[in-house]
VEXFI-427441 format. One record per residue (C-alpha): residue number from 1; residue in three letters; x, y, z. Coordinates in nm, 2 decimals. Example, Ala and Ser with C-alpha at 12.3 -4.5 7.8 and 13.67 -1.06 7.14 Angstrom:
{1,'ala',{1.23,-0.45,0.78}}
{2,'ser',{1.37,-0.11,0.71}}
This chain:
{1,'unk',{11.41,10.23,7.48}}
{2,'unk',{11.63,10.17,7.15}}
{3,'unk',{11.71,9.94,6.95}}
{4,'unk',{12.12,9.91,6.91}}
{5,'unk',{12.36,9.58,6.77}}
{6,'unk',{12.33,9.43,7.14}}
{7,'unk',{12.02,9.48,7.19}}
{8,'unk',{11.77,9.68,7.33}}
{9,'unk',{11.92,9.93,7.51}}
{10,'unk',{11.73,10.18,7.79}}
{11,'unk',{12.00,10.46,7.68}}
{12,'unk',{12.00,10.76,7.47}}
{13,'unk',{11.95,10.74,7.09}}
{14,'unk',{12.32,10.83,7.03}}
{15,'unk',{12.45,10.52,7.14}}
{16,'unk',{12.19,10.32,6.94}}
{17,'unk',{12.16,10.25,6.57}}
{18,'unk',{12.07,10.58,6.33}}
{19,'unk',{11.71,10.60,6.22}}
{20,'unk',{11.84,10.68,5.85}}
{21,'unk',{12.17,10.51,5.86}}
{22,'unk',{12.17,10.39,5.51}}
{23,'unk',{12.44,10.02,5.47}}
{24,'unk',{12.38,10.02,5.12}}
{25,'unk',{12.64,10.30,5.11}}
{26,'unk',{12.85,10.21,5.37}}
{27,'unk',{12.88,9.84,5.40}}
{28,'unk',{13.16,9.62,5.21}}
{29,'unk',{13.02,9.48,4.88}}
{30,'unk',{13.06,9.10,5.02}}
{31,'unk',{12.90,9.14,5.36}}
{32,'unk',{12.62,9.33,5.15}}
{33,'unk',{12.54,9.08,4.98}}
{34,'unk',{12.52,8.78,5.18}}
{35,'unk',{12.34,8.96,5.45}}
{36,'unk',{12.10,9.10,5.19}}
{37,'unk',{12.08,8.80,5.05}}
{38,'unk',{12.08,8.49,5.30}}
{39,'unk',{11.71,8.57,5.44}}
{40,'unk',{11.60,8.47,5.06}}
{41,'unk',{11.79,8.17,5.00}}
{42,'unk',{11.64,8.07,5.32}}
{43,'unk',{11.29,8.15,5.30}}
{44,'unk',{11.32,7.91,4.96}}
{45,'unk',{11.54,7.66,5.08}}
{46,'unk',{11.24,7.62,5.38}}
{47,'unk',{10.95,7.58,5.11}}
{48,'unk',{11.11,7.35,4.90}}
{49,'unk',{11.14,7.15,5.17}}
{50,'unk',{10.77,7.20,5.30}}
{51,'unk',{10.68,7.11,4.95}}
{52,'unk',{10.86,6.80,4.94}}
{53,'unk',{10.77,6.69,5.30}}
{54,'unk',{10.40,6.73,5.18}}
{55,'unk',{10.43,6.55,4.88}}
{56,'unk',{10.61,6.23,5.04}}
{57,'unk',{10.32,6.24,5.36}}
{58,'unk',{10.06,6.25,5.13}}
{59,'unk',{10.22,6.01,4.95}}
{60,'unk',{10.21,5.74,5.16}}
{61,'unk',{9.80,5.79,5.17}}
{62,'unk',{9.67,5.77,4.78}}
{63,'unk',{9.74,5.95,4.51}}
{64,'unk',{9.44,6.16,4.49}}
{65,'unk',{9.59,6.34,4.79}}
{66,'unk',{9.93,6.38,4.58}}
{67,'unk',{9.77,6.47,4.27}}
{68,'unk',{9.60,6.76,4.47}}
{69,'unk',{9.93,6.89,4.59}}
{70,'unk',{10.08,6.89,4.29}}
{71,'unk',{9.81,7.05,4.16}}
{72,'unk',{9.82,7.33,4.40}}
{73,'unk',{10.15,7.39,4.35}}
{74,'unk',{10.19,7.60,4.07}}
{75,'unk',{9.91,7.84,4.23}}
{76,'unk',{10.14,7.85,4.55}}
{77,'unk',{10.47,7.95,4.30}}
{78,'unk',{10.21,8.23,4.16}}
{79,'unk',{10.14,8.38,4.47}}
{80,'unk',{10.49,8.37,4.58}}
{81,'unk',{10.63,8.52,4.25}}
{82,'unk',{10.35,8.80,4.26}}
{83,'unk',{10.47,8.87,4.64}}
{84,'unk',{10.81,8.93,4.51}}
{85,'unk',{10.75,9.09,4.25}}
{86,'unk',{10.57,9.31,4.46}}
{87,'unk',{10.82,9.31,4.73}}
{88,'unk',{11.10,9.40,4.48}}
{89,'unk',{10.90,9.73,4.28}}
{90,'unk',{10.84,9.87,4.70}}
{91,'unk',{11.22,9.83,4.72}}
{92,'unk',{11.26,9.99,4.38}}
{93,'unk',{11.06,10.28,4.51}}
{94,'unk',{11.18,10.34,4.86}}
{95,'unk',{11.57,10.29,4.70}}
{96,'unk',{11.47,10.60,4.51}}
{97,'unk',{11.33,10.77,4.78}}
{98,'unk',{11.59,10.71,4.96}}
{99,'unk',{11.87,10.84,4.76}}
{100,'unk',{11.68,11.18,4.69}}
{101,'unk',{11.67,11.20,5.10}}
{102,'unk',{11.29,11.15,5.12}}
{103,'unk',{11.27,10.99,5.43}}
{104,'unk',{10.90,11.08,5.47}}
{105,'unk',{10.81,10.90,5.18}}
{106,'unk',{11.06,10.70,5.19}}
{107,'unk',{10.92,10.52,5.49}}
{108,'unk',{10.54,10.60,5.37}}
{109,'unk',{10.64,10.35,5.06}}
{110,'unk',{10.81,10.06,5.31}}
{111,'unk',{10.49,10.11,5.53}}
{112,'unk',{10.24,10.07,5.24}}
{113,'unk',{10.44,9.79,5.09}}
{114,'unk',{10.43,9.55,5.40}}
């Protein structure tokens, strides 16, 4: 079983996607970008709006509860900014990898990150 651009399918692994087919190299510049880049700008778009959602519920209760959100928040912005700073120094390193043909490590480095 394979995972292909329809689907799964329950055919041979030449009809499905490459395990080291690499878009960076082959995809137009546009489409690269917003693909690589839409997961992001929803992933922040989503927790702003969890933020604000908190702040106006616990609002409506006292402000003690809204002064300990906003309190928290700033720790919750230096967890996410450590995460992707993370995330972006295992995409450093597996980019590398990946252009000297090093799958083995290459996927040793994505594995590690997550």
């Amino acid at each position: 079983m394979y995972a292909n651009k329809k689907g799964i399918s329950m055919g041979n692994m030449e009809n499905s996607v490459k395990p080291h087919e690499n878009k960076m190299g082959t995809m137009p510049m546009t489409r690269l970008i917003l693909t690589m880049s839409l997961p992001a700008i929803f992933s922040m778009t989503i927790q702003a709006m969890y933020n604000v959602v908190d702040s106006i519920f616990i609002g409506n209760y006292d402000a003690d509860g809204l002064t300990a959100t906003s309190l928290a928040y700033p720790l919750q912005m230096l967890l996410i900014a450590f995460a992707a700073g993370t995330a972006v120094g295992v995409n450093s390193f597996v980019s590398r990898k990946l252009g000297e043909k090093n799958f083995v490590q290459a996927n040793d480095g994505a594995t590690h990150g997550l």
